[in-house]
N, C-alpha and C positions, 0 to 999 in steps of 0.2 A: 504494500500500500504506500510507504515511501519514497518508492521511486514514483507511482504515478502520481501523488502528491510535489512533487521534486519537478519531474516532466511538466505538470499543468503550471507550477509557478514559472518556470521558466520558460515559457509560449506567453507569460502575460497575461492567465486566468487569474481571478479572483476563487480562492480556493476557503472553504470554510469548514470546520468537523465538529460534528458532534457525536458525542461517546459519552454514552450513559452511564458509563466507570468511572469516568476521569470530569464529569463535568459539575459536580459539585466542588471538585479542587482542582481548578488548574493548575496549580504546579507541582500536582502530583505525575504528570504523565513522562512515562518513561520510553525513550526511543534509541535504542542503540544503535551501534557504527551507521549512524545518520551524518550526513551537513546541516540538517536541520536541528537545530540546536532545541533544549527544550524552552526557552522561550521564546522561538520563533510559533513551535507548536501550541503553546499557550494562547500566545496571538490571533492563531486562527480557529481556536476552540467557541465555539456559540454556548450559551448556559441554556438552552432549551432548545428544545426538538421546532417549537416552533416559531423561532428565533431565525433556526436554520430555515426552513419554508420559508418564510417571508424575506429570508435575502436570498433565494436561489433560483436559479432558472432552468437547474438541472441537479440531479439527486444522483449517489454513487452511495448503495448500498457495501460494507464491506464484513458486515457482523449482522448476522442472524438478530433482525430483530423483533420487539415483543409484538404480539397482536397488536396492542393497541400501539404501539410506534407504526407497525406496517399498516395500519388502518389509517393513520394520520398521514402519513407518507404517499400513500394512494388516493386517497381524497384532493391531496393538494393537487392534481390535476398536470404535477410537474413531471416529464422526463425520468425514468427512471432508471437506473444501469442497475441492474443487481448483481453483484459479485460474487453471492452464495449462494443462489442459483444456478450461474452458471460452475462455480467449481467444482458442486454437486452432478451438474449434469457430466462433465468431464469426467470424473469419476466413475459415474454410471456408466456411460460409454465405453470406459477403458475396461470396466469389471464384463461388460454384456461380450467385451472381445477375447477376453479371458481366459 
């Protein structure tokens, strides 16, 4: 997830996270052998799920999340990339070739 965080900053996107672990303490998050330091990470942590919606114009799931986040998420009507979806189907794929 750091390098595509890394890649979007460096294209010039506005990139923003939320993480339901880490988003009552931001300077709790750990990120290792990153360039992103962790208060750059900090920086672009949102303190609410829908904090994130309303500054986003596109969604990049990358952690399985709760019904009720994926209900909110789906609702907002924005773009969505899911990431544990597709690692899942990957997986699937490679077990059905097996």
């Amino acid at each position: 997830m750091i390098t595509i965080i890394e890649h979007l900053i460096g294209k010039g996107r506005t990139v923003k996270i939320y993480d339901r672990t880490s988003s009552s303490t931001r300077s709790t998050v750990a990120i290792s052998a990153s360039c992103l330091s962790v208060a750059s990470i900090g920086r672009l942590l949102m303190r609410s799920l829908d904090e994130l919606i309303l500054s986003s114009d596109t969604l990049v799931i990358a952690q399985k999340p709760s019904a009720e986040a994926l209900g909110l998420l789906t609702a907002s009507g924005l773009p969505i990339l899911d990431l544990t979806r597709l690692a899942m189907k990957q997986r699937s794929e490679l077990a059905a070739l097996g």
